[in-house]
mmCIF file of the N, C-alpha and C atoms, coordinates in Angstrom:
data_MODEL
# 
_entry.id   MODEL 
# 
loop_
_atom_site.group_PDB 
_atom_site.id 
_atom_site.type_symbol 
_atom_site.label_atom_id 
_atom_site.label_alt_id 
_atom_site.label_comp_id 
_atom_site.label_asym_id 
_atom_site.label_entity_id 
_atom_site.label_seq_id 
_atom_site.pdbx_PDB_ins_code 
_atom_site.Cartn_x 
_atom_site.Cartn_y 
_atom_site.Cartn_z 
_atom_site.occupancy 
_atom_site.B_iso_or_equiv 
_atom_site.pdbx_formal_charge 
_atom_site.auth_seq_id 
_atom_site.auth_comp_id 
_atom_site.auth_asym_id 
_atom_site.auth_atom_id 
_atom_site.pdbx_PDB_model_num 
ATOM 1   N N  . UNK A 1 1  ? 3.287   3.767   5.018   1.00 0.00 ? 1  UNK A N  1 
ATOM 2   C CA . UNK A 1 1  ? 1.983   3.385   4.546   1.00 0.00 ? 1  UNK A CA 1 
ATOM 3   C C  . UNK A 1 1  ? 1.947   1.887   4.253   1.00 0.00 ? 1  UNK A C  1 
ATOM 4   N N  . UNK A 1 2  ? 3.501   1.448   3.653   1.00 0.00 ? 2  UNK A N  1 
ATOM 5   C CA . UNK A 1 2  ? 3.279   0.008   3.426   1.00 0.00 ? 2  UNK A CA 1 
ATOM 6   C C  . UNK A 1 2  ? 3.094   -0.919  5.277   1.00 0.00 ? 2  UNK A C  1 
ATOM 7   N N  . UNK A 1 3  ? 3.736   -0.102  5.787   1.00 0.00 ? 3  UNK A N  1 
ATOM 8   C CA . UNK A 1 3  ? 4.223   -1.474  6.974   1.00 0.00 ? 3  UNK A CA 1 
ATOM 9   C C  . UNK A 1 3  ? 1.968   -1.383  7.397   1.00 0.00 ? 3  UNK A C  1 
ATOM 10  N N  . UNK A 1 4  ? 1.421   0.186   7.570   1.00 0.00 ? 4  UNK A N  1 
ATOM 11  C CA . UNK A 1 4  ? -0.129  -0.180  8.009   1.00 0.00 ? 4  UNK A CA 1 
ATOM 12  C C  . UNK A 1 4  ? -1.021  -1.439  6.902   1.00 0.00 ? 4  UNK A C  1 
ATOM 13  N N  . UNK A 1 5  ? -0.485  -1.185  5.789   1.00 0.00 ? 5  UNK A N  1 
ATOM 14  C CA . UNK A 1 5  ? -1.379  -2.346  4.886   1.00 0.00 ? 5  UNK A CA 1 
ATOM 15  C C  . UNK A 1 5  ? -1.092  -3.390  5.491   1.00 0.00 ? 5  UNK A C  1 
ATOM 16  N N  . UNK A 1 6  ? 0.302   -4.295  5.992   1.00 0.00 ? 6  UNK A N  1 
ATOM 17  C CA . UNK A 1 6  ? 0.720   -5.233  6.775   1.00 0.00 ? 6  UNK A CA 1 
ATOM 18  C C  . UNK A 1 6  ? 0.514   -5.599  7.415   1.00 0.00 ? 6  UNK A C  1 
ATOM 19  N N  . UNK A 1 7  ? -0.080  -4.266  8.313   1.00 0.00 ? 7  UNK A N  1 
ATOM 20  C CA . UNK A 1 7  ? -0.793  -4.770  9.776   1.00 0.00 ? 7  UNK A CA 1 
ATOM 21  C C  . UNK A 1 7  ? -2.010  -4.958  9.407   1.00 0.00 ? 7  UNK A C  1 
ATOM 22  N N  . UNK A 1 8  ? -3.082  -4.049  8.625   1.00 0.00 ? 8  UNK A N  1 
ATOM 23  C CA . UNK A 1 8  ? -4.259  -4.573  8.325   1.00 0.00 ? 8  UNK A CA 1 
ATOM 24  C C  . UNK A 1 8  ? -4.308  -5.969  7.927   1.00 0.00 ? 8  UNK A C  1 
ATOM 25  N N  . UNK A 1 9  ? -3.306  -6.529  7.068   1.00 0.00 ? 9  UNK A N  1 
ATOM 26  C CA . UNK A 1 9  ? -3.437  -7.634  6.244   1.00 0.00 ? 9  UNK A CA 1 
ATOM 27  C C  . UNK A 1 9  ? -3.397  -8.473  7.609   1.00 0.00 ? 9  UNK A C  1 
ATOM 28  N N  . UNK A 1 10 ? -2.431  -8.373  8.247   1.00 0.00 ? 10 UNK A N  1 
ATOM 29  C CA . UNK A 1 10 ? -2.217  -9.312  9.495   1.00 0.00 ? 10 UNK A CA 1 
ATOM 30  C C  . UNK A 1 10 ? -3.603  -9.878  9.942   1.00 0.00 ? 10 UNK A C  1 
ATOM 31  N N  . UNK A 1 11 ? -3.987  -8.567  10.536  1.00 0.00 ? 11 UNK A N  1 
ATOM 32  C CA . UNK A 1 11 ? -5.294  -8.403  11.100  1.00 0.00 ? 11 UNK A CA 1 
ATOM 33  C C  . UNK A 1 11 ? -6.476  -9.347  10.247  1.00 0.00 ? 11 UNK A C  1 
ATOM 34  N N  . UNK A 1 12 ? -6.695  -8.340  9.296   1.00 0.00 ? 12 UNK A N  1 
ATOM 35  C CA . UNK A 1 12 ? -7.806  -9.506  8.740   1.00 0.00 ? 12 UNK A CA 1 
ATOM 36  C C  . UNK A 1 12 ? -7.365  -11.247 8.948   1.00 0.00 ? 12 UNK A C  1 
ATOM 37  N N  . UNK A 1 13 ? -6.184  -11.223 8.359   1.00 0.00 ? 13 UNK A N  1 
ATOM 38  C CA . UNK A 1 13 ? -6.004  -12.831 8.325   1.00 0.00 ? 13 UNK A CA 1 
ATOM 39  C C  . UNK A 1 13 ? -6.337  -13.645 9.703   1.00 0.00 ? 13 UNK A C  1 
ATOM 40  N N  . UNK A 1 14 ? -5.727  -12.900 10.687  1.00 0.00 ? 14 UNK A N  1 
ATOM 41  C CA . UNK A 1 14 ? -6.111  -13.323 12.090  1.00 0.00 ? 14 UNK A CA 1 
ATOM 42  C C  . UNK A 1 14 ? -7.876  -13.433 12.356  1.00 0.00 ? 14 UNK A C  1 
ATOM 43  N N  . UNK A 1 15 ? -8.391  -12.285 12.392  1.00 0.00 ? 15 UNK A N  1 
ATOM 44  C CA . UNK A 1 15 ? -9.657  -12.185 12.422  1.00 0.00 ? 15 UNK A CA 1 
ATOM 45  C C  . UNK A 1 15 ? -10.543 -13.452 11.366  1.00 0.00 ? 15 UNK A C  1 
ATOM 46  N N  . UNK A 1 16 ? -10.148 -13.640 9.850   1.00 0.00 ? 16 UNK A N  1 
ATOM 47  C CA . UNK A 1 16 ? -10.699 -14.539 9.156   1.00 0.00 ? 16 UNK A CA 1 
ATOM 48  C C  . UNK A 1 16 ? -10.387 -16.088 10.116  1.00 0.00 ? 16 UNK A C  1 
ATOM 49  N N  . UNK A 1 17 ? -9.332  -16.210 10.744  1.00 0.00 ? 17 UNK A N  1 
ATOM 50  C CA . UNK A 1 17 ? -9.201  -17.416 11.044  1.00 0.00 ? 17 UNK A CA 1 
ATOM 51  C C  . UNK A 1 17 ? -10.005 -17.923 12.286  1.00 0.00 ? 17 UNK A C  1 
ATOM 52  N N  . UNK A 1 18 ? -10.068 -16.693 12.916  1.00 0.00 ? 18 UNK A N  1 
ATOM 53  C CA . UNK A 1 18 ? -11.033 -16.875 14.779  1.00 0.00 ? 18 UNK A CA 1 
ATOM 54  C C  . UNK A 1 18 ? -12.266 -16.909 14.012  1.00 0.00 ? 18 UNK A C  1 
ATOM 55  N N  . UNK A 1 19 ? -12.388 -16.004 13.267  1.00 0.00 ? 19 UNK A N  1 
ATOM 56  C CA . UNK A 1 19 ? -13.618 -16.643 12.680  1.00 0.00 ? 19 UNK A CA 1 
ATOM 57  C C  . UNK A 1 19 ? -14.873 -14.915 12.475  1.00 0.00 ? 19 UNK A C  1 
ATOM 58  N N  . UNK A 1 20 ? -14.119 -14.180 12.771  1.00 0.00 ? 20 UNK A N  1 
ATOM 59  C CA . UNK A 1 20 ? -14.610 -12.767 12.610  1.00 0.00 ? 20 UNK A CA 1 
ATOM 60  C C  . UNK A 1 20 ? -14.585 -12.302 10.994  1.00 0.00 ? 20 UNK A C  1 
ATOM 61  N N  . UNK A 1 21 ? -15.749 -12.566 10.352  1.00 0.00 ? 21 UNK A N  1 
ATOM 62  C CA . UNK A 1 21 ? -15.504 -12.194 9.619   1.00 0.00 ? 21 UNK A CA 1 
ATOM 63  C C  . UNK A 1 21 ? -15.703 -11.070 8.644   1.00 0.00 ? 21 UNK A C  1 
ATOM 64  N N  . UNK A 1 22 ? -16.302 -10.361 10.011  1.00 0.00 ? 22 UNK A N  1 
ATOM 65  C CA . UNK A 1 22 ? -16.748 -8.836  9.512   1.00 0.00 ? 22 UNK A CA 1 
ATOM 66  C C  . UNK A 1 22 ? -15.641 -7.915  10.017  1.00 0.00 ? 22 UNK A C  1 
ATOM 67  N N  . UNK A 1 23 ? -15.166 -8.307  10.830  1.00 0.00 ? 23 UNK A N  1 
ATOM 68  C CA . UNK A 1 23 ? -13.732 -7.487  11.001  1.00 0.00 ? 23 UNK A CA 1 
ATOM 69  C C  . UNK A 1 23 ? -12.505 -7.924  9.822   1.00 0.00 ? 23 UNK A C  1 
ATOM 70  N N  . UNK A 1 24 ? -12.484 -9.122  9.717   1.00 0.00 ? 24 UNK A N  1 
ATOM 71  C CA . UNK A 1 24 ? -11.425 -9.666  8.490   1.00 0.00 ? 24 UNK A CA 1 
ATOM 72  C C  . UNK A 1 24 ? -11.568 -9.198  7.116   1.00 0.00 ? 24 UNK A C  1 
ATOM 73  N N  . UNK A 1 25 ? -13.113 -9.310  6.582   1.00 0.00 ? 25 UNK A N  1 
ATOM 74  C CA . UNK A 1 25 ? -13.693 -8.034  5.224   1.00 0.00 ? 25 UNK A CA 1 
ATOM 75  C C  . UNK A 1 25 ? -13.217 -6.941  5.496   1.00 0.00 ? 25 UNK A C  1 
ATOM 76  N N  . UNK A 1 26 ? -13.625 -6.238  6.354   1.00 0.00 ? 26 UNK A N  1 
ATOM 77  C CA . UNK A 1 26 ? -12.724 -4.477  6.887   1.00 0.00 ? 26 UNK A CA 1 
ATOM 78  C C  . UNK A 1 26 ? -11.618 -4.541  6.575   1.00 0.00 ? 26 UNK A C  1 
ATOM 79  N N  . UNK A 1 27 ? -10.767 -5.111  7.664   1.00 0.00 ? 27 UNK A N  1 
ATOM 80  C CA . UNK A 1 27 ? -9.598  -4.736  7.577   1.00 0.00 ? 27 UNK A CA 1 
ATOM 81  C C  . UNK A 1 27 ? -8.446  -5.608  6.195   1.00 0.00 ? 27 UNK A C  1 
ATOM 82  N N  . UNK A 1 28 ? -9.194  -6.714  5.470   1.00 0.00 ? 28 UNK A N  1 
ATOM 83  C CA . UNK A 1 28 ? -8.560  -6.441  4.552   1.00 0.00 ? 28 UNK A CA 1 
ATOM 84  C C  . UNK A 1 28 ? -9.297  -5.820  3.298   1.00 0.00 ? 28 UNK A C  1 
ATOM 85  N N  . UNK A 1 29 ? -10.152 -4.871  3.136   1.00 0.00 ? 29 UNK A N  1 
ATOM 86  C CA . UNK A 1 29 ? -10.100 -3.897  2.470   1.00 0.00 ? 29 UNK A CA 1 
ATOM 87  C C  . UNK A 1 29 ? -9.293  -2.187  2.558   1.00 0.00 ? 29 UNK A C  1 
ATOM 88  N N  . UNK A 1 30 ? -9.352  -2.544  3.919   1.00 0.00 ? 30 UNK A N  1 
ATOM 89  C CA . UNK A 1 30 ? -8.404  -1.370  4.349   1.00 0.00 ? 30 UNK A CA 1 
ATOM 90  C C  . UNK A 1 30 ? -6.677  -2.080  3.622   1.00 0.00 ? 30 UNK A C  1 
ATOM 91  N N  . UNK A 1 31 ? -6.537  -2.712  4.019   1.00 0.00 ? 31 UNK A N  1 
ATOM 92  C CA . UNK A 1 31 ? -5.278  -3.105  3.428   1.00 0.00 ? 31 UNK A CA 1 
ATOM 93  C C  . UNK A 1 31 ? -4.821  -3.366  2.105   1.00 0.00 ? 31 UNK A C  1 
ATOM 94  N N  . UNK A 1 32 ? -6.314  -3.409  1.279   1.00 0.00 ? 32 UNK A N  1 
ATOM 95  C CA . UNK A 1 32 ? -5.867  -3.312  -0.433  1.00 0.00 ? 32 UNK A CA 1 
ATOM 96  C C  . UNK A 1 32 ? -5.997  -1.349  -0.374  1.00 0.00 ? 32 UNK A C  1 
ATOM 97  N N  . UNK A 1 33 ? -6.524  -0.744  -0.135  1.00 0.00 ? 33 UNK A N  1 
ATOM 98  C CA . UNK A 1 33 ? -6.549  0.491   -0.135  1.00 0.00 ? 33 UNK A CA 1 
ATOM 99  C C  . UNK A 1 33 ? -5.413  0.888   -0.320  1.00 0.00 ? 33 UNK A C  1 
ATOM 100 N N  . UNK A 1 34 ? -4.653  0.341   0.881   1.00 0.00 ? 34 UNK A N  1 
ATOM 101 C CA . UNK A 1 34 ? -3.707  1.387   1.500   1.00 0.00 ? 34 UNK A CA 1 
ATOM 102 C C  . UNK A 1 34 ? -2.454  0.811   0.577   1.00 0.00 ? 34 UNK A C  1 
ATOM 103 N N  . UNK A 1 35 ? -2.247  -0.577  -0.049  1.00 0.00 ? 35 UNK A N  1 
ATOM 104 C CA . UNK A 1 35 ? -1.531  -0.999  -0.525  1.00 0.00 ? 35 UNK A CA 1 
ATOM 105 C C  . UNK A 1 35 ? -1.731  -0.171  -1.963  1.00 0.00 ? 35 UNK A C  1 
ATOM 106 N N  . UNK A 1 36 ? -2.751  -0.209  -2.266  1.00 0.00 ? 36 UNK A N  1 
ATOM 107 C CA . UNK A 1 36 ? -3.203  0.749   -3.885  1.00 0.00 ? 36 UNK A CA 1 
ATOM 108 C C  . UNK A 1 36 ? -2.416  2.030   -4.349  1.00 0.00 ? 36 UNK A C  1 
ATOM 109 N N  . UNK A 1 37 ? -2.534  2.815   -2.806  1.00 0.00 ? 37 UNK A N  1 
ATOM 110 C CA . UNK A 1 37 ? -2.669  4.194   -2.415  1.00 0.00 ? 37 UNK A CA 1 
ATOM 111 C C  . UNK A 1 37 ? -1.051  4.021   -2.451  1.00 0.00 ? 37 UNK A C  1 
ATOM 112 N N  . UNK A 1 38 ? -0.231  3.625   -1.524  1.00 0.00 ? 38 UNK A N  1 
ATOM 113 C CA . UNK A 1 38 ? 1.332   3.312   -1.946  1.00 0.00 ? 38 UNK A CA 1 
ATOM 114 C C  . UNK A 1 38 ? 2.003   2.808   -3.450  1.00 0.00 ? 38 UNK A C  1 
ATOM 115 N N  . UNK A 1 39 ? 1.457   2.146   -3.948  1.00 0.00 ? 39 UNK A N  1 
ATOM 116 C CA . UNK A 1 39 ? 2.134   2.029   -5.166  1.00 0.00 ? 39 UNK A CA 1 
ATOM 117 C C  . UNK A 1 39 ? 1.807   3.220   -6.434  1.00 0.00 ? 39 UNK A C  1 
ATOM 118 N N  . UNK A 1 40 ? 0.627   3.582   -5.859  1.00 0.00 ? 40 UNK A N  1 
ATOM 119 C CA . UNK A 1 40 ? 0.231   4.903   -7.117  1.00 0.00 ? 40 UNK A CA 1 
ATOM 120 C C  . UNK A 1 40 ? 1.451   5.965   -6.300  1.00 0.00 ? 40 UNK A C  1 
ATOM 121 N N  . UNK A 1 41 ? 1.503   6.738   -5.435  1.00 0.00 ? 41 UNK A N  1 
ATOM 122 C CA . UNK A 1 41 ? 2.305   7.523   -4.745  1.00 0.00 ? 41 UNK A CA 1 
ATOM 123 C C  . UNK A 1 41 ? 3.593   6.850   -4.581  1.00 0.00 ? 41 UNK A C  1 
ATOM 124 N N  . UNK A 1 42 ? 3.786   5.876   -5.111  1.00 0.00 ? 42 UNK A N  1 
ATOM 125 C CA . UNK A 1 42 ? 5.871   5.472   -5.715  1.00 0.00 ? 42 UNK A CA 1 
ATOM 126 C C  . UNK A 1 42 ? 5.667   5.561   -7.115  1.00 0.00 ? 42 UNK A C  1 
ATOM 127 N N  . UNK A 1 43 ? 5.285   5.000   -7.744  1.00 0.00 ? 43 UNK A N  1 
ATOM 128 C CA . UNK A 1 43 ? 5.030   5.158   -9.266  1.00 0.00 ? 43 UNK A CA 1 
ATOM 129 C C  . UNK A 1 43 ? 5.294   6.709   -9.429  1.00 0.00 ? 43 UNK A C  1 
ATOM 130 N N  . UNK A 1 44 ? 4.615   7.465   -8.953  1.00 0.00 ? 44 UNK A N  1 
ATOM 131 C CA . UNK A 1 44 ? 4.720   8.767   -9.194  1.00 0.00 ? 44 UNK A CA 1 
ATOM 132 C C  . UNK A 1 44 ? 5.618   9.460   -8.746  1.00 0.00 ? 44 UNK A C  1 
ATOM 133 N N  . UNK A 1 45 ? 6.627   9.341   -7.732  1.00 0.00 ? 45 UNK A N  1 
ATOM 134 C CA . UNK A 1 45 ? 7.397   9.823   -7.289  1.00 0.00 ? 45 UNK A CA 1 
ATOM 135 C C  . UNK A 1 45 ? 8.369   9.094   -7.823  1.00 0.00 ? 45 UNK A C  1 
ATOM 136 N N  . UNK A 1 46 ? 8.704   7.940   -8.209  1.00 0.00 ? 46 UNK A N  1 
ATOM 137 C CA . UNK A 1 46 ? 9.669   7.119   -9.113  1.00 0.00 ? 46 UNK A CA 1 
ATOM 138 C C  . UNK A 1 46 ? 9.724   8.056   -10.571 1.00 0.00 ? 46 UNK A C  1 
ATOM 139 N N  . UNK A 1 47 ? 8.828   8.488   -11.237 1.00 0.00 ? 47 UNK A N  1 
ATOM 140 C CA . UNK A 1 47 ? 8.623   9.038   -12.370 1.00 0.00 ? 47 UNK A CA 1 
ATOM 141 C C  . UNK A 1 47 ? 9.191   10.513  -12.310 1.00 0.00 ? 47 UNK A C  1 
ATOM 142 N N  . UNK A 1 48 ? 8.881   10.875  -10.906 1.00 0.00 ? 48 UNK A N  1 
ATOM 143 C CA . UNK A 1 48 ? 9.435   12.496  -11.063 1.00 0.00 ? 48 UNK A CA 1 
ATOM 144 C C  . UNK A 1 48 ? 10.841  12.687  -10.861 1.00 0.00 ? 48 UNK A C  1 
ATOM 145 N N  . UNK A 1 49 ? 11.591  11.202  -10.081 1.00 0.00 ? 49 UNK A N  1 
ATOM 146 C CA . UNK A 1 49 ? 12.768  11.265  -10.054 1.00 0.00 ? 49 UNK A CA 1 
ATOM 147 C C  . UNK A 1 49 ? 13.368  10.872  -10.817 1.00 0.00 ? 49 UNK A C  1 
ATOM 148 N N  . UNK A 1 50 ? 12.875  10.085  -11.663 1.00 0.00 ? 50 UNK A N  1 
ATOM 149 C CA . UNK A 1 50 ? 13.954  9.895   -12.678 1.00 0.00 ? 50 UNK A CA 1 
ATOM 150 C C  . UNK A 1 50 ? 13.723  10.893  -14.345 1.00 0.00 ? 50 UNK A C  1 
ATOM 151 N N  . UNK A 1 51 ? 12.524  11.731  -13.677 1.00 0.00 ? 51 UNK A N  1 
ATOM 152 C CA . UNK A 1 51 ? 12.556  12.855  -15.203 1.00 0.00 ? 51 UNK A CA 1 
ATOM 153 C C  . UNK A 1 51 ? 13.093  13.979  -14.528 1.00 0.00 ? 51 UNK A C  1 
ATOM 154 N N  . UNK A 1 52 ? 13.688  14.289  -13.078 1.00 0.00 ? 52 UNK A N  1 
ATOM 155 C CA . UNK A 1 52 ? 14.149  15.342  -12.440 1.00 0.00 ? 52 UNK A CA 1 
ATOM 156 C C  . UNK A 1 52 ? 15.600  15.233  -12.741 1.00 0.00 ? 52 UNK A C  1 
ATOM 157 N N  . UNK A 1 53 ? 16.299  13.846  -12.313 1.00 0.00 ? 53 UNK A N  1 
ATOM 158 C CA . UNK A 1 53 ? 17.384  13.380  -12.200 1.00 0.00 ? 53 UNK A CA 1 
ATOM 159 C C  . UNK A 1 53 ? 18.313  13.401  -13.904 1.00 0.00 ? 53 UNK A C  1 
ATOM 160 N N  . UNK A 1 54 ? 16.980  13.086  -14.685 1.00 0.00 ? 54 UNK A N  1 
ATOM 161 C CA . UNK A 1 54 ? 17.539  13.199  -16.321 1.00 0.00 ? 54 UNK A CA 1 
ATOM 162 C C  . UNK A 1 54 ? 17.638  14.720  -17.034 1.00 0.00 ? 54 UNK A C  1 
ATOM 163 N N  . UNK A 1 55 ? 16.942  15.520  -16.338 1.00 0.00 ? 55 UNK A N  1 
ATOM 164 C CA . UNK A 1 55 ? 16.978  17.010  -16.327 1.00 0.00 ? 55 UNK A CA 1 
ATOM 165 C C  . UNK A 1 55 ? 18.016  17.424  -15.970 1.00 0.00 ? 55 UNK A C  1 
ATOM 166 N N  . UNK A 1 56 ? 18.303  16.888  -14.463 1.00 0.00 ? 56 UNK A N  1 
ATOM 167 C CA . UNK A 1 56 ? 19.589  17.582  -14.143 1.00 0.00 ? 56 UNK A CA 1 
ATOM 168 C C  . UNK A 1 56 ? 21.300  17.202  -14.353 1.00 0.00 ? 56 UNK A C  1 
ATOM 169 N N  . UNK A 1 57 ? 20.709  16.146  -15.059 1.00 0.00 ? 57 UNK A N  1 
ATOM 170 C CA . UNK A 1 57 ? 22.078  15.390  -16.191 1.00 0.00 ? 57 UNK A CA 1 
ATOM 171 C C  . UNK A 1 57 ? 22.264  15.904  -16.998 1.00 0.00 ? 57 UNK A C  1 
ATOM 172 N N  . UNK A 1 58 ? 21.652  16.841  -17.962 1.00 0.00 ? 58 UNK A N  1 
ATOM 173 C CA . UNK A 1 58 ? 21.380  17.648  -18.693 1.00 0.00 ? 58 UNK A CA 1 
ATOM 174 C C  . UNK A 1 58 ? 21.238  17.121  -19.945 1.00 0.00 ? 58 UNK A C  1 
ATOM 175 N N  . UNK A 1 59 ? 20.595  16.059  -20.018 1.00 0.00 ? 59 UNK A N  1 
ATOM 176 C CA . UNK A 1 59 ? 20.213  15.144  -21.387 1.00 0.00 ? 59 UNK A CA 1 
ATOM 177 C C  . UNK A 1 59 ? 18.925  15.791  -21.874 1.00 0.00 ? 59 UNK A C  1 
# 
């Protein structure tokens, strides 16, 4: 999910520079999305592993 935010980001930046700048708005909103959408879904999976991992330490 991170490497597509990358490419969106790419994208827009390219597009802002030719001078498109209704494709460059798009696609870097697609790319804060998707960047959003990845760090909430590690956060959360960071959290379950380390309250899974402390469970099964038996603390």
């Amino acid at each position: 999910m991170l490497r597509w935010a990358l490419i969106f980001l790419v994208i827009g930046l390219i597009a802002g520079v030719l001078g498109f700048t209704g494709v460059a708005g798009a696609s870097i909103a697609i790319a804060k999305t998707l960047f959003f959408i990845f760090i909430v879904i590690f956060l959360v999976l960071l959290i379950l592993g380390l309250t899974v991992a402390r469970s099964a330490a038996g603390d």
